[in-house]
mmCIF file of the N, C-alpha and C atoms, coordinates in Angstrom:
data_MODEL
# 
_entry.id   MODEL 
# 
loop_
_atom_site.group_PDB 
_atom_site.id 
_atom_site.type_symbol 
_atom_site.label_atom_id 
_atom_site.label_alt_id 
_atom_site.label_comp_id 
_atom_site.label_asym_id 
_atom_site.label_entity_id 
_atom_site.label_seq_id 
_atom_site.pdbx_PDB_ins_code 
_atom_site.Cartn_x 
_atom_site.Cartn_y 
_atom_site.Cartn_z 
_atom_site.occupancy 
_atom_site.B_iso_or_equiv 
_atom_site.pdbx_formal_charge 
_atom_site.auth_seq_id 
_atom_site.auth_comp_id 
_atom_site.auth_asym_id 
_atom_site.auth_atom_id 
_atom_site.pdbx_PDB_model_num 
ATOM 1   N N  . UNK A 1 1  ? 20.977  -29.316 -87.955 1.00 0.00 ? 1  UNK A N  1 
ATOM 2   C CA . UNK A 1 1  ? 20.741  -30.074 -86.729 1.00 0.00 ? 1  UNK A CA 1 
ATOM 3   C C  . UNK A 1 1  ? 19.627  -29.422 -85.898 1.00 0.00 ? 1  UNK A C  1 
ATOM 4   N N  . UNK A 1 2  ? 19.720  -27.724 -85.396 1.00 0.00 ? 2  UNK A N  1 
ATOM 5   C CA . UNK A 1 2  ? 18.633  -27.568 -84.845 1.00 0.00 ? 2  UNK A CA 1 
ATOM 6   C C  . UNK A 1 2  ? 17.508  -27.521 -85.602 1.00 0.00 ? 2  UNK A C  1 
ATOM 7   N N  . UNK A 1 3  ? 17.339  -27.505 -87.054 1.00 0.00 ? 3  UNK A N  1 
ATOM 8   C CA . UNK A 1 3  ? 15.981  -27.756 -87.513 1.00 0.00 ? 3  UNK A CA 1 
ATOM 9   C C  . UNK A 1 3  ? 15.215  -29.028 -87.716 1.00 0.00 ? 3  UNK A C  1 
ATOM 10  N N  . UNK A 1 4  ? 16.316  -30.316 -87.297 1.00 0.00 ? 4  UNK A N  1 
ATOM 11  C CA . UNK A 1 4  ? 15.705  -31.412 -86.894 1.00 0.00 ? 4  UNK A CA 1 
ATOM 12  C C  . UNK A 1 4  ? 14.864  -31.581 -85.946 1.00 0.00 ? 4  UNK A C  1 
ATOM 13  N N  . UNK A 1 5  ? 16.382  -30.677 -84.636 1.00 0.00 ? 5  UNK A N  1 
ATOM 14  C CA . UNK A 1 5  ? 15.579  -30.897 -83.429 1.00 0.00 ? 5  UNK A CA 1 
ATOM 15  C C  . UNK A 1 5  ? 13.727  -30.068 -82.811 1.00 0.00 ? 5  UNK A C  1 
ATOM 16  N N  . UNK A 1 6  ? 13.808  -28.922 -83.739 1.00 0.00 ? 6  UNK A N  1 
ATOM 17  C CA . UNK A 1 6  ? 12.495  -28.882 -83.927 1.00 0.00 ? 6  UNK A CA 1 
ATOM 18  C C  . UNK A 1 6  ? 11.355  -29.208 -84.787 1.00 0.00 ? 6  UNK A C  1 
ATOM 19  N N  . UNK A 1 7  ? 11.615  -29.750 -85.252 1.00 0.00 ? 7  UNK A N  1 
ATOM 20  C CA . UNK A 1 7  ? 10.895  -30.705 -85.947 1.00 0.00 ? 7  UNK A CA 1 
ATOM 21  C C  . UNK A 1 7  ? 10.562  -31.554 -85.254 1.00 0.00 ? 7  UNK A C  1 
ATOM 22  N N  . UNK A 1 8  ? 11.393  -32.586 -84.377 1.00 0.00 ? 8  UNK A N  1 
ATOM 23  C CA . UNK A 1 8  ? 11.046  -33.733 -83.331 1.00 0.00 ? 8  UNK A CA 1 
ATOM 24  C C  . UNK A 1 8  ? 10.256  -32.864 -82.345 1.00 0.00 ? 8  UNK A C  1 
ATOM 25  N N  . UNK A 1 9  ? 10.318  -31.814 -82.080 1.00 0.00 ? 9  UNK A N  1 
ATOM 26  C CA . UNK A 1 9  ? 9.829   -31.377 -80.471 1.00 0.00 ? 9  UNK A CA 1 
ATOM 27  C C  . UNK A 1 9  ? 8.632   -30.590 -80.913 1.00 0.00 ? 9  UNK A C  1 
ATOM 28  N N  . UNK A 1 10 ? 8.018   -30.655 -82.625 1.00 0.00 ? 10 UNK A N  1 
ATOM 29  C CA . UNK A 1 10 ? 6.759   -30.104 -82.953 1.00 0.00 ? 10 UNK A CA 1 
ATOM 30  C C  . UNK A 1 10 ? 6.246   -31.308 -83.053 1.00 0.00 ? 10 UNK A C  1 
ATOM 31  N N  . UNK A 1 11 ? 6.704   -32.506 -83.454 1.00 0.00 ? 11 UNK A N  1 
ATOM 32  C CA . UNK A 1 11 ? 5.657   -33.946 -83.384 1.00 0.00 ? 11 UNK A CA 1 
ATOM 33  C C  . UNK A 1 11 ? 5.386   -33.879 -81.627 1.00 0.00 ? 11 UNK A C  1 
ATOM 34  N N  . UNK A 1 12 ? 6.413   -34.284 -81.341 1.00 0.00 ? 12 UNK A N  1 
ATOM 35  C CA . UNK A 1 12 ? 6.065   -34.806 -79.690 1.00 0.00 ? 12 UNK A CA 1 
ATOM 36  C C  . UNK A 1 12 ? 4.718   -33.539 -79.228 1.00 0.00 ? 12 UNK A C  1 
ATOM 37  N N  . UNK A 1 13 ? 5.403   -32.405 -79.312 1.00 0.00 ? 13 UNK A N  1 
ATOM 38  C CA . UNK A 1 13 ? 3.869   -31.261 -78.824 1.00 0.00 ? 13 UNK A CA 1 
ATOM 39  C C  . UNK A 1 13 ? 2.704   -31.862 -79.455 1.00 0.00 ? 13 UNK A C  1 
ATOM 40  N N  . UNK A 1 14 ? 2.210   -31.812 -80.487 1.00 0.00 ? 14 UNK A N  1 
ATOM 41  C CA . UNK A 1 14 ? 1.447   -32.705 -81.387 1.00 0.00 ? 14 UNK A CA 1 
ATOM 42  C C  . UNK A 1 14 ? 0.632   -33.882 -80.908 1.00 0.00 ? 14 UNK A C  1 
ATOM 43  N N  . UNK A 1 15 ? 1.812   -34.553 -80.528 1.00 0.00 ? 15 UNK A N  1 
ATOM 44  C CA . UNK A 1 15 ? 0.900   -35.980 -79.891 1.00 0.00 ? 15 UNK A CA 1 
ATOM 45  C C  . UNK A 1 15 ? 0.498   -35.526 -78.818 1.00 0.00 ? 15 UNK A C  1 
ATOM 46  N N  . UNK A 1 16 ? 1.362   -35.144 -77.634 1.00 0.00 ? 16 UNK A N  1 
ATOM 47  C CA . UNK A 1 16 ? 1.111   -34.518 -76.581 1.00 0.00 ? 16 UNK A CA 1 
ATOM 48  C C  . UNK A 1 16 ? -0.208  -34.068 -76.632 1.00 0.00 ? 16 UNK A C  1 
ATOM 49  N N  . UNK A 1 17 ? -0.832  -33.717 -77.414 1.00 0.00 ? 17 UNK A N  1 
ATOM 50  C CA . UNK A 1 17 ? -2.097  -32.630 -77.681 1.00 0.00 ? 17 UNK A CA 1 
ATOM 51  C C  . UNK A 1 17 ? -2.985  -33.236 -77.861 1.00 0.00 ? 17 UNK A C  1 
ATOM 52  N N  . UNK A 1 18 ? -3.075  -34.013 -78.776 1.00 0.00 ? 18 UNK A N  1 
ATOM 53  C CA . UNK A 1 18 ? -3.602  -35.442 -79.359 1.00 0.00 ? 18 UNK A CA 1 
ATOM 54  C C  . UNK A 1 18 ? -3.868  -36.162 -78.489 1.00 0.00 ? 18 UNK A C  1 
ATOM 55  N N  . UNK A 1 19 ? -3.152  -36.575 -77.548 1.00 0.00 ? 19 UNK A N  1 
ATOM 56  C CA . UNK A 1 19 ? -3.580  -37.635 -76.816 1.00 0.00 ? 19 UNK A CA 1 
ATOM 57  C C  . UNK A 1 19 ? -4.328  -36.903 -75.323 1.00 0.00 ? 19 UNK A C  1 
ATOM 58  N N  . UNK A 1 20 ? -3.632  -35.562 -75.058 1.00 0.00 ? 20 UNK A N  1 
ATOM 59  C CA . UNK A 1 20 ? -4.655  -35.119 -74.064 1.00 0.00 ? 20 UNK A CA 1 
ATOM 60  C C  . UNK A 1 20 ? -5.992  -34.989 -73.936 1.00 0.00 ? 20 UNK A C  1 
ATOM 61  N N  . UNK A 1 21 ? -6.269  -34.306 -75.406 1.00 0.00 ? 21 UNK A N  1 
ATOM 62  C CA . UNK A 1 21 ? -7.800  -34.179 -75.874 1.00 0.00 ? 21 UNK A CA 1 
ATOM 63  C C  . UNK A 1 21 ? -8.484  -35.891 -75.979 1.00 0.00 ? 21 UNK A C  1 
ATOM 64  N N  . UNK A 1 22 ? -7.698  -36.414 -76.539 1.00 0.00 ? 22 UNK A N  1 
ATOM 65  C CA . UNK A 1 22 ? -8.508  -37.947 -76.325 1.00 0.00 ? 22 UNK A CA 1 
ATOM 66  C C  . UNK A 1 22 ? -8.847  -38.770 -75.233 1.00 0.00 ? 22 UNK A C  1 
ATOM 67  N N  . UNK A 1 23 ? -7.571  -38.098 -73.952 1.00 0.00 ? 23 UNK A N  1 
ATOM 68  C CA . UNK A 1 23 ? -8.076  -38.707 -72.720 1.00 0.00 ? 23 UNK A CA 1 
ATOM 69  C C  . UNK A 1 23 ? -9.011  -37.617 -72.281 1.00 0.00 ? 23 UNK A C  1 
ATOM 70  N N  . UNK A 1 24 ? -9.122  -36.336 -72.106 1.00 0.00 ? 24 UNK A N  1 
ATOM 71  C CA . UNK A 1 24 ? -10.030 -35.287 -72.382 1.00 0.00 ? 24 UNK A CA 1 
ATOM 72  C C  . UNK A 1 24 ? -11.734 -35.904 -72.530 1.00 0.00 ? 24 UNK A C  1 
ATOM 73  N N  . UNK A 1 25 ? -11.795 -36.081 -73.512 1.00 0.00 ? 25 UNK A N  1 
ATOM 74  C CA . UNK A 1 25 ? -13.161 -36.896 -73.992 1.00 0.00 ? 25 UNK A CA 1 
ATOM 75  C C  . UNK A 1 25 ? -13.251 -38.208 -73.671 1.00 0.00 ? 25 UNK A C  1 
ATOM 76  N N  . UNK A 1 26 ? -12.473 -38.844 -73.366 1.00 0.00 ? 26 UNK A N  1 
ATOM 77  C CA . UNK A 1 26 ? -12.971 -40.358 -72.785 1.00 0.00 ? 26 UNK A CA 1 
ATOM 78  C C  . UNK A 1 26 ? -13.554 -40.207 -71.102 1.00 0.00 ? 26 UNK A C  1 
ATOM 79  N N  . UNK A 1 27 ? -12.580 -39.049 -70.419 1.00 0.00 ? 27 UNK A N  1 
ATOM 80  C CA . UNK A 1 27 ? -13.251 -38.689 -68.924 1.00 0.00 ? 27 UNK A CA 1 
ATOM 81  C C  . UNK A 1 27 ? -14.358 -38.398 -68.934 1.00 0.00 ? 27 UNK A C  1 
ATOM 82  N N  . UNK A 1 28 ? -14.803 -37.263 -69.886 1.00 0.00 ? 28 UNK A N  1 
ATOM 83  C CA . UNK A 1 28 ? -15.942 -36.623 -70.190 1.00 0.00 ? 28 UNK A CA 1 
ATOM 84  C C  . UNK A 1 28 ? -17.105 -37.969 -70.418 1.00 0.00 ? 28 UNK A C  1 
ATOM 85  N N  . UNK A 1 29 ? -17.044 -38.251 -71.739 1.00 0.00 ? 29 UNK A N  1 
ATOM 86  C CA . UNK A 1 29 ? -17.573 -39.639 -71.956 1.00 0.00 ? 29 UNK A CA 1 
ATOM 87  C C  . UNK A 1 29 ? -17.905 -40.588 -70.828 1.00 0.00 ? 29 UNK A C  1 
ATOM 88  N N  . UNK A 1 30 ? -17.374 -40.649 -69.733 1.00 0.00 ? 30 UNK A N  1 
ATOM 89  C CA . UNK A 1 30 ? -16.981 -41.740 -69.176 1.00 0.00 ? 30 UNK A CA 1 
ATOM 90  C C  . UNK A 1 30 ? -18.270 -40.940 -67.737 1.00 0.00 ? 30 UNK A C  1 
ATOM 91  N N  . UNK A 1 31 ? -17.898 -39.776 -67.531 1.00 0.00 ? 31 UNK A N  1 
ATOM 92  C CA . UNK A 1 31 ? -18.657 -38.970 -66.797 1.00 0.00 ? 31 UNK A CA 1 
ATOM 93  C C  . UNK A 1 31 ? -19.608 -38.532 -66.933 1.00 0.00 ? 31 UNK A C  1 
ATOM 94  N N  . UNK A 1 32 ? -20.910 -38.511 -68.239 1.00 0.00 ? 32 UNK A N  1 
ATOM 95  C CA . UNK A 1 32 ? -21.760 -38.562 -68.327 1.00 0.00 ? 32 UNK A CA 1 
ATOM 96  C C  . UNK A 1 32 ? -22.478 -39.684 -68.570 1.00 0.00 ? 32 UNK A C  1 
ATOM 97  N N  . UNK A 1 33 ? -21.777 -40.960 -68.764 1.00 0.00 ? 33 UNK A N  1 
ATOM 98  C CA . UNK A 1 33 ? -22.306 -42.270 -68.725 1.00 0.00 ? 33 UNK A CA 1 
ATOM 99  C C  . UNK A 1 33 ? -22.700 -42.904 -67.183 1.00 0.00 ? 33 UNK A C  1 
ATOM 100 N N  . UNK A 1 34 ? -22.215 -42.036 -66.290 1.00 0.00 ? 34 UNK A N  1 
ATOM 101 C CA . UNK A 1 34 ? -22.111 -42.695 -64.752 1.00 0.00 ? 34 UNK A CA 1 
ATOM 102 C C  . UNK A 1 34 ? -23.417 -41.285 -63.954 1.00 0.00 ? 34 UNK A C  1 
ATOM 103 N N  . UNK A 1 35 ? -23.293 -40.147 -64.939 1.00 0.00 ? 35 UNK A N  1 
ATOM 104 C CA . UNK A 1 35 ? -24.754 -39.296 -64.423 1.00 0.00 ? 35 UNK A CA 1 
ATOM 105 C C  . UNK A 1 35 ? -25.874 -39.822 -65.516 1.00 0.00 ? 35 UNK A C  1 
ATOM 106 N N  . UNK A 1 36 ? -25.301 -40.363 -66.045 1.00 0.00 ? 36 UNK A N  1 
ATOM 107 C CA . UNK A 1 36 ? -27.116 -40.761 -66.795 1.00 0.00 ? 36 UNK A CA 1 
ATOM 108 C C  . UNK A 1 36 ? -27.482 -42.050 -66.659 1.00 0.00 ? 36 UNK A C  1 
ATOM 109 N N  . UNK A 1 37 ? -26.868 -42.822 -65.921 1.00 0.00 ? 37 UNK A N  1 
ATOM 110 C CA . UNK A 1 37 ? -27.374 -44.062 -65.951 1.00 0.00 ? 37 UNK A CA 1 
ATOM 111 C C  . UNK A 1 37 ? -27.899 -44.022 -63.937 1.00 0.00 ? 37 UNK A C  1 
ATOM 112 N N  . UNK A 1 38 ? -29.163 -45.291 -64.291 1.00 0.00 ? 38 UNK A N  1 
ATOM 113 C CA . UNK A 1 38 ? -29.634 -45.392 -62.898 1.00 0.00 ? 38 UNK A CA 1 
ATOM 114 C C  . UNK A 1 38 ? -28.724 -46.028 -61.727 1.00 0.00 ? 38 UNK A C  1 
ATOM 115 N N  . UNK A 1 39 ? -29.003 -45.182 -61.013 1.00 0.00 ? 39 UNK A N  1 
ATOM 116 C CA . UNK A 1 39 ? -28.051 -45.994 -59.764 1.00 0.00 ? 39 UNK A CA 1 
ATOM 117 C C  . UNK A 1 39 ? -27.612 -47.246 -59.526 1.00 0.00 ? 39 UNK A C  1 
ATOM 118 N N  . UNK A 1 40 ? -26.940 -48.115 -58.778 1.00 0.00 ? 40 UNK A N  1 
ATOM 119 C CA . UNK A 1 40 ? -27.277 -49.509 -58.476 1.00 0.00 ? 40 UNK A CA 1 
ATOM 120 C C  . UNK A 1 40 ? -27.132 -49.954 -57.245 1.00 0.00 ? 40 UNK A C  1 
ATOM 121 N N  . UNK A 1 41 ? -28.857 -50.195 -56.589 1.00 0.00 ? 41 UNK A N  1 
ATOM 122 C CA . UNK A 1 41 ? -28.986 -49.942 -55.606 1.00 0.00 ? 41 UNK A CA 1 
ATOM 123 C C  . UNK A 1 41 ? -29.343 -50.938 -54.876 1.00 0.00 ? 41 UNK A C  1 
ATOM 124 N N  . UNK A 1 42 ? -28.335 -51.987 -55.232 1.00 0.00 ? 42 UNK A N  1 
ATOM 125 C CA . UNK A 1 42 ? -28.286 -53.611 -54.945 1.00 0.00 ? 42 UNK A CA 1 
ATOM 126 C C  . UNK A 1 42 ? -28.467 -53.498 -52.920 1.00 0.00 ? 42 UNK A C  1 
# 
């Protein structure tokens, strides 16, 4: 039983990780698309 339960709580860390780094790089991404593009200076 407890080697299930770590097993479940090494996926969840896992994704956890996974998905930080992916929102990670989409901010990033997202933050050099808004310094490199020209203003809009309607």
């Amino acid at each position: 039983m407890l080697k299930k339960l770590l097993i479940v709580a090494g996926v969840i860390g896992a994704t956890a990780l996974v998905v930080k780094k992916a929102k990670a790089s989409s901010d990033e991404r997202a933050l050099w698309h808004e310094a490199t593009t020209a203003p809009d200076l309607r």
